[in-house]
N, C-alpha and C positions, 0 to 999 in steps of 0.2 A: 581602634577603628573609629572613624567619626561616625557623628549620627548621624548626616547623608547618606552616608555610603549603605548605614546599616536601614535606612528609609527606603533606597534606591532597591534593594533586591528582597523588601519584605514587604512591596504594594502589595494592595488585597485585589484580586481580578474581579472585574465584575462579573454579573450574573452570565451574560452572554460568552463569558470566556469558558464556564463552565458546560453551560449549554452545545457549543462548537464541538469543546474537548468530549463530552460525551459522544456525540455525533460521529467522532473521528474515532473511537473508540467499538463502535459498533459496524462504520463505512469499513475498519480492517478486520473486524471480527467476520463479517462478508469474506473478503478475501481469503481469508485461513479457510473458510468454510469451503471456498471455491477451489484451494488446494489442495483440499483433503477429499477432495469428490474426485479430482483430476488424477489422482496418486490411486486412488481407490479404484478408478473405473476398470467396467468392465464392461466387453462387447454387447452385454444383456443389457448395465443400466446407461449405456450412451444410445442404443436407439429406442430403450422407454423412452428419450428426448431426444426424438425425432429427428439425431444424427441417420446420415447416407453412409451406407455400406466406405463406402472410400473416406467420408472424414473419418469415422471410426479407424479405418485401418491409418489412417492420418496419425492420430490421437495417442493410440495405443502403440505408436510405433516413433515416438518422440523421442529424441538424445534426451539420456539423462543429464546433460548440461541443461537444457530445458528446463524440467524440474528442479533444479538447484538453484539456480536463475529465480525461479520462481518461488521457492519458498525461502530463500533470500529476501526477498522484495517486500513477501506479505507477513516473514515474521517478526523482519526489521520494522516495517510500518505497524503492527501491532505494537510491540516492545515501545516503540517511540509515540506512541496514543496513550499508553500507560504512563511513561515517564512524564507527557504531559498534562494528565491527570493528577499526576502526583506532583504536579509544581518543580521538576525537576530541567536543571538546563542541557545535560545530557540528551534531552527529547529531540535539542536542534542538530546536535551532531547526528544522531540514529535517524533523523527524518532523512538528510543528507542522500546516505548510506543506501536509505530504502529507495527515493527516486533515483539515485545510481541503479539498483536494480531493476526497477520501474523501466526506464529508457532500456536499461541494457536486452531486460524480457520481450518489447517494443519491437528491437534490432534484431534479436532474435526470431522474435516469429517473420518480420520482413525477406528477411533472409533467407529463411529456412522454408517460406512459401507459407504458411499459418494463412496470412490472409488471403491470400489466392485460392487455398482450399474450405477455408470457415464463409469466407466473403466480407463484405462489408458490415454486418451488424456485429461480428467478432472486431474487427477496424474499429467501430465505433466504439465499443466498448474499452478497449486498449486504450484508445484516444484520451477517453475520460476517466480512465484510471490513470493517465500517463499527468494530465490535467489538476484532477484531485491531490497526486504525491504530491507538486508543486505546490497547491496553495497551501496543503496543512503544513511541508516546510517554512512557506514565507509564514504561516499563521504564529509557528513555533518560534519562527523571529522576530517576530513582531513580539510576542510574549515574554520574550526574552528581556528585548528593548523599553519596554513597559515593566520589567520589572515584576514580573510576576511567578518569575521562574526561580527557583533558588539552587 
């Protein structure tokens, strides 16, 4: 192997790569969190948070493609926050994988009426989760291409 090659995939990341990767590490730790409440819920604790009788019965009455979908999305994007903490280039293929889920969970609440029933600040939220997958994949390729992944 020359010593390029072995330069090329052994750069050291700077401070703010680790700073990011942290960050993305705790943005998916969020979501798991938020799919372990959704999987949990119960008609008691969706209107302590100030859900309406109907999204509740929305909520609670969701295709399990739904939740597959979804714990798809946030456990891939966790898995791939780790892998990029760990300087691993598996992190870009798993990033990949998770915005496939990401859109696919998207298309599905579209669909399936989600946003018609939550409304717009559920829309916004989707949006900037839909938003977020992407940049930590292009982040993961950029880290990649810099050499800091191994």
């Amino acid at each position: 192997m020359s010593e390029d090659h072995t330069k090329i995939h052994s750069a050291k990341p700077p401070i703010w790569f680790w700073i990011v990767s942290i960050l993305f590490v705790i943005w998916n730790l969020f979501g798991v969190s938020n799919y372990l409440m959704a999987v949990m819920a119960t008609p008691e604790s969706l209107a302590k948070q100030n859900y309406e009788p109907d999204q509740i019965e929305f909520l609670l009455g969701m295709p399990a493609l739904y939740a597959a979908v979804f714990a798809l999305a946030v456990w891939s994007g966790l898995l791939a926050a780790v892998l990029l903490i760990l300087r691993r280039r598996l992190a870009v293929p798993v990033y990949f994988v998770s915005v496939g889920f990401v859109v696919l969970s998207f298309i599905l609440d579209y669909t399936g009426g989600t946003f018609r029933v939550l409304g717009n600040a559920y829309l916004g939220i989707m949006s900037f989760v839909t938003i977020m997958a992407v940049i930590e994949y292009m982040f993961a390729r950029l880290s990649r291409r810099r050499g800091w992944l191994r």
